[in-house]
Each structure stands twice: as C-alpha cells, then as structure tokens.
ZAPARO-640416 format. One record per residue (C-alpha): residue number from 1; x, y, z. Coordinates in Angstrom, 3 decimals. Example, Ala and Ser with C-alpha at 12.3 -4.5 7.8 and 13.67 -1.06 7.14 Angstrom:
BEGIN
[site 1,[12.300,-4.500,7.800]]
[site 2,[13.670,-1.060,7.140]]
This chain:
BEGIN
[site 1,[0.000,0.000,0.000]]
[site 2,[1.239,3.562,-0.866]]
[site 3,[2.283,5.798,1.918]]
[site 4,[1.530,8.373,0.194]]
[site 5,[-2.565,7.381,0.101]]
[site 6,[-2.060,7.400,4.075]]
[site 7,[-0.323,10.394,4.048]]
[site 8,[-3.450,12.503,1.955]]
[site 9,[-5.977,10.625,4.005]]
[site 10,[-4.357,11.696,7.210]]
[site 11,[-4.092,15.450,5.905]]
[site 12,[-7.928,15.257,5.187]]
[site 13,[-7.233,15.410,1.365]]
[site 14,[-10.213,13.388,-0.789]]
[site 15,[-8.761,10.787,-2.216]]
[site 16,[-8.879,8.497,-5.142]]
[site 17,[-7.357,4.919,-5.724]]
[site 18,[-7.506,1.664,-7.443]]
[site 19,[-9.333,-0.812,-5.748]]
[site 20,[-6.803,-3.225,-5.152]]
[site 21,[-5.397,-5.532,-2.307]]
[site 22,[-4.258,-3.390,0.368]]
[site 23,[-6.184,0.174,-0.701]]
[site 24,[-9.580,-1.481,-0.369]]
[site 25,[-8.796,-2.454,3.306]]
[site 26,[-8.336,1.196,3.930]]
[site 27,[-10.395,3.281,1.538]]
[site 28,[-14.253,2.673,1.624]]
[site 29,[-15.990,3.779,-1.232]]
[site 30,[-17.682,6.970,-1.386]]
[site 31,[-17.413,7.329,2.170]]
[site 32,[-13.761,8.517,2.809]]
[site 33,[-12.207,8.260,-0.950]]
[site 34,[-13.012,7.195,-4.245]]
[site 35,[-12.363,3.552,-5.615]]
[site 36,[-11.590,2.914,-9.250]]
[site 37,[-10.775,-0.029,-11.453]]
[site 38,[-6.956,-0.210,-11.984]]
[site 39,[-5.898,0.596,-15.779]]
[site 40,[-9.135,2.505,-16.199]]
[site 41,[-8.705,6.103,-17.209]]
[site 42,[-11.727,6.432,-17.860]]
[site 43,[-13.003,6.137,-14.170]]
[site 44,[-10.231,8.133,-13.068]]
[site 45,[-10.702,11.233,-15.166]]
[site 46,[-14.780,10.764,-13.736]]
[site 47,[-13.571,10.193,-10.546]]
[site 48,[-11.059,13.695,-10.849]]
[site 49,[-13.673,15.593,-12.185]]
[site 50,[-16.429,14.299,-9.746]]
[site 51,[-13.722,15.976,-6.959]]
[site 52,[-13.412,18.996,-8.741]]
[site 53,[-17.176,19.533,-9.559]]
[site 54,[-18.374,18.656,-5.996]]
[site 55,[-16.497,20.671,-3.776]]
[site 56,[-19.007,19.206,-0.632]]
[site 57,[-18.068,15.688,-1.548]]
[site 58,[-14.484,16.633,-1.663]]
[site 59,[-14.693,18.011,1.395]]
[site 60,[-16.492,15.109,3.401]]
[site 61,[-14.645,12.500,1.647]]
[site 62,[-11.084,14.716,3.229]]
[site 63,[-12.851,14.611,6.613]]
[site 64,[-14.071,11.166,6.890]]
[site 65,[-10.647,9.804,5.764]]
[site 66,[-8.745,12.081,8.584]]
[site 67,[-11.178,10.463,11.496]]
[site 68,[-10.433,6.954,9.789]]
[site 69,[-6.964,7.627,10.222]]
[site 70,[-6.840,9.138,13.764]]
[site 71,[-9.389,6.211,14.817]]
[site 72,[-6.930,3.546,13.361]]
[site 73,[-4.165,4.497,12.521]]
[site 74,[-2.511,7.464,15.246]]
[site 75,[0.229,6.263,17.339]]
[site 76,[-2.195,6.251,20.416]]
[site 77,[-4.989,4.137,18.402]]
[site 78,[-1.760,1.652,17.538]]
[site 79,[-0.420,1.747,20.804]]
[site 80,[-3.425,0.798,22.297]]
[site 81,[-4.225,-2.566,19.163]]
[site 82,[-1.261,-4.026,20.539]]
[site 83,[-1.854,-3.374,24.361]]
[site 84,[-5.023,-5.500,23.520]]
[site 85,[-3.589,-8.016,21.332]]
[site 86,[-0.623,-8.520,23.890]]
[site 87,[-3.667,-8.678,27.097]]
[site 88,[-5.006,-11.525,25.263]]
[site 89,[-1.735,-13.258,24.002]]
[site 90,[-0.771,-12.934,27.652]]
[site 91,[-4.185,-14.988,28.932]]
[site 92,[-3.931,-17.917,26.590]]
C-alpha cells in the first residue's frame, strides 16, 4: 500500500485509488475516498472531475478519511491494538 494514500488521508485530502489488495482495506468507497478499477482512465478522469465539480463531496470524503486515520491508525490508536492483542496473548 502507498504511503503516500495514508499520508493525503491523514491530511484530510479526498482521495482516489484503485481498488486493489491493500487500498480497499483502507479506503471505503464513497465514504472517505473514491475507488476505481486499476488501468481505467476512464473512471479516473470521472472520478477527478467528480472531486473537482463537488467541492461538498471533496470536502467530506477529506474529513471522513482524517477520522479513519486518527481512529486507526494514530500512534495512540496503535499503541493501544497491541496493548489488547498482547492482554489476550498474555491470557492464553
């Protein structure tokens, strides 16, 4: 997966990606980023211009990304997946 697509979700930027292994764990569609087909550049210009044209979209789609990635993905939210994971490793 691309740090970069991290990176713009995390700054609140809408963004758009193919759906492929990896991206589709992290991007939901139309909810905090755009999915496309890969090799289609057809859906990508549509999906650039639908960003563009919609600046209210564009703007949810940035926000709803940045709370995915501060829910999941902060050092605190991390920290705190592997306090649980090690609790119950630890009572096995």
């Amino acid at each position: 997966m691309s740090n970069a697509l991290l990176e713009a979700m995390s700054m609140g930027l809408p963004v758009i990606a193919t759906a492929v292994s990896g991206t589709v764990d992290i991007v939901s569609d139309r909810i905090d980023g755009l999915l496309i087909r890969p090799d289609s550049a057809e859906e990508l210009a549509q999906a650039m211009t639908t960003i563009i044209q919609d600046s209210d979209l564009a703007q949810k789609l940035g926000q709803q990304a940045r709370q995915k990635m501060v829910a999941e993905f902060s050092m605190e939210s991390v920290a705190r997946q592997y306090s649980e994971l090690y609790q119950q490793l630890r009572s096995r």
